[in-house]
Backbone bond lengths (Angstrom), bond angles and torsions (degrees), N, CA, C in turn:
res aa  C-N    CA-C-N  psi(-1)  N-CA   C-N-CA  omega(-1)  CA-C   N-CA-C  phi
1 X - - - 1.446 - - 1.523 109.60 -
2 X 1.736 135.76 127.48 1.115 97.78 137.04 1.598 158.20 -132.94
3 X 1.220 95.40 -166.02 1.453 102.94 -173.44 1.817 119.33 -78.26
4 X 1.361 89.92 -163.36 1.434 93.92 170.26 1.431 100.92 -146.81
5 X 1.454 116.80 115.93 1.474 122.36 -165.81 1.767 103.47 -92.33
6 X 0.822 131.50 168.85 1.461 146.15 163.90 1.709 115.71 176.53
7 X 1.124 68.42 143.11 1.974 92.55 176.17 1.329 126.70 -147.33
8 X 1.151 120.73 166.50 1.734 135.17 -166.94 1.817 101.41 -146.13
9 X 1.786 92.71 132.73 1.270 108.43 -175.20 1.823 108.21 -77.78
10 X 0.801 135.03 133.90 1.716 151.61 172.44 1.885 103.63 -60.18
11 X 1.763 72.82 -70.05 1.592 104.88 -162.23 1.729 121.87 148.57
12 X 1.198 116.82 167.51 1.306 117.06 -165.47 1.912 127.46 -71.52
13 X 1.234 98.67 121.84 1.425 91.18 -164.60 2.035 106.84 -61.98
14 X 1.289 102.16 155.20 1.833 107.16 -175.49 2.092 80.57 -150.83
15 X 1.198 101.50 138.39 1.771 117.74 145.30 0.882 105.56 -27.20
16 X 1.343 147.42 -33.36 1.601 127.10 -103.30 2.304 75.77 -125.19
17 X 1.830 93.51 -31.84 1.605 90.80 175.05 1.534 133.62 -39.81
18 X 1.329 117.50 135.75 2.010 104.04 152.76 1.255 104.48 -87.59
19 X 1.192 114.77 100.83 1.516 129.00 130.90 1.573 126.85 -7.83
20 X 1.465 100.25 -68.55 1.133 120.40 -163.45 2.092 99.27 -50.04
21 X 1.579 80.90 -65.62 1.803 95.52 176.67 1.046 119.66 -46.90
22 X 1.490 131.61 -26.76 2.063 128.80 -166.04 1.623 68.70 -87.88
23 X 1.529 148.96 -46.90 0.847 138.45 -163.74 1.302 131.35 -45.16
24 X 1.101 110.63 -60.61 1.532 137.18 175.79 1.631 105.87 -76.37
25 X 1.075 119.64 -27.30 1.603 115.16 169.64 1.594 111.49 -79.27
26 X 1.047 113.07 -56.85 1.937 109.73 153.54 1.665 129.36 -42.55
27 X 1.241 86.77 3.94 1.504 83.31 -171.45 1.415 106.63 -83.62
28 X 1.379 141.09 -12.28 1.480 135.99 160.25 1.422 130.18 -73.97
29 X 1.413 115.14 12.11 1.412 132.86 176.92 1.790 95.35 -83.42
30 X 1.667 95.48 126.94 1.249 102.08 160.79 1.461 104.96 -105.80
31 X 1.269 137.70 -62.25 1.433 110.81 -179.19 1.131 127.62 -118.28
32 X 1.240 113.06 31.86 1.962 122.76 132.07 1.084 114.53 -88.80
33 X 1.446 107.39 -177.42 1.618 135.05 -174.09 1.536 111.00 -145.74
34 X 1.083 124.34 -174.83 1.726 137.70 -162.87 1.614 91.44 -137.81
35 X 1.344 117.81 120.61 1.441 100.45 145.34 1.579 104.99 -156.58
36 X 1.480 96.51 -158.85 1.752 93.01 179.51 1.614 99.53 -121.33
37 X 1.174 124.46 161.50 1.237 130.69 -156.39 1.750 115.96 -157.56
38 X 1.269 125.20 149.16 1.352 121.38 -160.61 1.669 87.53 -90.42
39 X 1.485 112.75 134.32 1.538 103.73 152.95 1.779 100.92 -168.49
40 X 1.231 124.33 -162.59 1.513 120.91 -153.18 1.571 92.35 -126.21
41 X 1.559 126.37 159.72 1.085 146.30 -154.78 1.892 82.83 -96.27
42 X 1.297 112.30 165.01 1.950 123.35 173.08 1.832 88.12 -53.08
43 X 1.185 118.25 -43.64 2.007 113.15 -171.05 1.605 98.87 -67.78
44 X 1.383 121.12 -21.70 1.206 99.65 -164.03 1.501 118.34 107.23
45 X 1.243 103.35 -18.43 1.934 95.25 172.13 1.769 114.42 -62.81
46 X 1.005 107.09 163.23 1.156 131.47 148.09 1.713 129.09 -34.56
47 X 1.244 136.62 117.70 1.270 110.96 167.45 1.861 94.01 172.37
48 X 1.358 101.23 173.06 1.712 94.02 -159.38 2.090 91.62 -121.81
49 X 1.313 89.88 146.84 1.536 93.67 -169.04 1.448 97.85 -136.37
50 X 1.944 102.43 133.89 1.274 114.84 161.27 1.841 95.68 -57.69
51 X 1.941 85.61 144.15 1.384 115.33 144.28 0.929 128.01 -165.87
52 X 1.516 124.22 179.64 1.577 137.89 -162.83 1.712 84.49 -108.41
53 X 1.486 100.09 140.17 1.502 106.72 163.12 1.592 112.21 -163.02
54 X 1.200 118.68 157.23 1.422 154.26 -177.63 1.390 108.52 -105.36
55 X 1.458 126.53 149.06 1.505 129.92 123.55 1.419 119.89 -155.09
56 X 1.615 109.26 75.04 1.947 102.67 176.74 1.040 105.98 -36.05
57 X 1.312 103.74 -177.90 1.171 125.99 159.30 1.692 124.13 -116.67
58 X 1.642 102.94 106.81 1.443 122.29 -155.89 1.650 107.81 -53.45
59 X 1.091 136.54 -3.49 1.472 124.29 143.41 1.535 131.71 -66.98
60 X 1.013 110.29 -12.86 1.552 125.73 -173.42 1.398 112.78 -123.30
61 X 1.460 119.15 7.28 1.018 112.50 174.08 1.383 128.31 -111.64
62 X 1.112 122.52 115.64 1.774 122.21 -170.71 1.358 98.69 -95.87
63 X 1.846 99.98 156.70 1.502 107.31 -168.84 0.920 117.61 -60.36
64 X 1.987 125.88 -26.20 1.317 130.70 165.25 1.504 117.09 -55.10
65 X 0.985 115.63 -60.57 1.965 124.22 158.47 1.567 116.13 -23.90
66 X 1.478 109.66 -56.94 0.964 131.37 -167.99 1.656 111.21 -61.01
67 X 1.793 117.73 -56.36 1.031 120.94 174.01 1.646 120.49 -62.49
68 X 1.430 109.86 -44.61 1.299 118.79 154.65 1.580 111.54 -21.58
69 X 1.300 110.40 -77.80 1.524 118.50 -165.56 1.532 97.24 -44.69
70 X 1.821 117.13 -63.09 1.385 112.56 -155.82 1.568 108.40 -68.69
71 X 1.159 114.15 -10.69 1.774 101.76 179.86 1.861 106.77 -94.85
72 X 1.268 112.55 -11.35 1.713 115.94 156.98 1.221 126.54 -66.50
73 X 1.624 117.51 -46.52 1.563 125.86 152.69 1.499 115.41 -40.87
74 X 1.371 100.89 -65.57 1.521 95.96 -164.50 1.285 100.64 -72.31
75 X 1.769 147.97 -48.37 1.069 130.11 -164.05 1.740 121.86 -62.91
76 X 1.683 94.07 -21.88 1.707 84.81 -178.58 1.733 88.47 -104.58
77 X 0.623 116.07 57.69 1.538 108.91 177.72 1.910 74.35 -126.25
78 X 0.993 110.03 -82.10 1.106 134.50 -162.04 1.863 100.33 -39.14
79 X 1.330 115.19 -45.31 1.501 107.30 176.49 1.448 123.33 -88.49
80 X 1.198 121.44 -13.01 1.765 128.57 135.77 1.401 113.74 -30.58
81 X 1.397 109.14 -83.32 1.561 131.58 177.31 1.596 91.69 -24.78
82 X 1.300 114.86 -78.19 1.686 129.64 176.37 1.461 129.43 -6.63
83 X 1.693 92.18 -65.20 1.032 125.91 176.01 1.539 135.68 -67.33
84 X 1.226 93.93 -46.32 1.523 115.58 -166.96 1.382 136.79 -115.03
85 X 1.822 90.65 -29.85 1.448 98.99 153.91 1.634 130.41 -130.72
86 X 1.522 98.24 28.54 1.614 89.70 168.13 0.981 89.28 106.53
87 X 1.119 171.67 89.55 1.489 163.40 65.24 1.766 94.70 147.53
88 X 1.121 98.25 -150.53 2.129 128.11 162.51 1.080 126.45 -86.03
89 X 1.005 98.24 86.59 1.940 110.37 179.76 1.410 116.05 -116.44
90 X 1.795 105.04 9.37 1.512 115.99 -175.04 1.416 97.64 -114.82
């Protein structure tokens, strides 16, 4: 089937993160998730980045649904970011 994927950058994953905490602060997402993900620094390196992401499934999704979803992405995207890495830099 498909969907319609979207996501929002956090910020860059380091060891140095609690896990546990982006954890438990994500935990009011109904249809996103938290994870970490392969993608490249603004230069282009290499490196893996928390994010918030979505993907209904575009038969079932009404534009009301739809907006729903994107202001859940971005708002916990956005209070991660907040939280965890220093403000909005995404």
């Amino acid at each position: 089937k498909d969907v319609i994927y979207m996501n929002s950058r956090c910020g860059m994953y380091t060891p140095q993160l609690n896990l546990y905490s982006i954890m438990k602060e994500a935990g009011w997402g109904v249809y996103s998730i938290v994870t970490i993900t392969t993608d490249k620094t603004k230069d282009g390196v290499p490196c893996e980045t928390v994010i918030v992401q979505a993907s209904p499934i575009a038969e079932y999704t009404t534009p009301e649904l739809l907006s729903e979803i994107i202001f859940e992405v971005a708002s916990n995207a956005d209070i991660i970011e907040e939280k965890f890495f220093g403000g909005d830099h995404n």
